[in-house]
Phi, psi and omega in degrees: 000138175283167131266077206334338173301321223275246218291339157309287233299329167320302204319293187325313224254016157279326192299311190270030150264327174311284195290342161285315166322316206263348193260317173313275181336306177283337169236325175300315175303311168308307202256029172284126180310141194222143198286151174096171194267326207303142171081343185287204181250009151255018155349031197270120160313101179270099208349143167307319177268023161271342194317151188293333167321316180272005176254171192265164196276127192286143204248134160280116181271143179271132163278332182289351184261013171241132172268332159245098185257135187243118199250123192247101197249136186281131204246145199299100188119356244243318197305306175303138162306120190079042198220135190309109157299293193224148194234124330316155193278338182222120209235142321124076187239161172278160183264040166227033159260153128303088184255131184253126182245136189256158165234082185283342183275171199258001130333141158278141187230178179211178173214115166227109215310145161125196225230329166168178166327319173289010216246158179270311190260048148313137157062005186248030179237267217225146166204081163350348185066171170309070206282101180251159179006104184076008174267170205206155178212130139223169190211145179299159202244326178325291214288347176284317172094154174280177175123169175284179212200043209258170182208171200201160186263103198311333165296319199208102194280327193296338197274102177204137170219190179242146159232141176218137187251128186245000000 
């Protein structure tokens, strides 16, 4: 007489090493957290024509040669969301001013044209770059053109105003 156990329980008990291997591997491994952003939830990719490459070299301006500088200050508190970003909120300049963005908070901020990431012309009127605590961008309001303006802060995208050149 046989035992029917004798050749099932090997059979069995490969089978369910295979598949605990194959259940390890695919999933545990795979959805396990991985240092760094690339791949995290706050991921995005960024269009090709964003590149840093593509911005012009920040220009040192003589302030002495504008007799109207219009200063725009990024405000103390800016970082939290819903708490007043940049003064004036919607800012006025003639096109022979200076407009100047201040970084009165203690966060780094930025002032970069366009309406957000998603905008076609981001960052391609003006872009301040990285601003940290008392640093400051200016830029000639001429080189802007009249017209409205808006911008926003590459850090903190809730951070947005208009500048309009008159």
């Amino acid at each position: 007489m046989r035992r029917p156990g004798v050749i099932a329980f090997p059979v069995l008990l490969v089978l369910g090493a295979i598949t605990g291997y194959l259940t390890y591997t695919f999933f545990i491994v795979d959805s396990t957290p991985k240092v760094g952003i690339i791949g995290g939830p706050y991921w995005k990719e960024i269009p090709a024509g964003a590149s840093a490459t593509d911005q012009p070299a920040a220009v040192e301006v003589d302030k002495s040669e504008f007799s109207k500088v219009v200063t725009i200050d990024i405000l103390l508190g800016a970082v939290t969301q819903g708490n007043p970003d940049y003064s004036p909120d919607s800012a006025k300049a003639s096109s022979d001013a200076l407009v100047t963005w201040v970084n009165k908070d203690s966060a780094p901020h930025s002032a970069t044209s366009g309406k957000g990431f998603d905008d076609a012309d981001y960052g391609k009127l003006f872009d301040s770059g990285i601003l940290m605590e008392g640093q400051e961008f200016s830029i000639p309001a001429s080189d802007l053109g009249k017209g409205e303006h808006p911008y926003f802060c590459i850090v903190h995208p809730y951070m947005s105003s208009t500048l309009t050149v008159e």
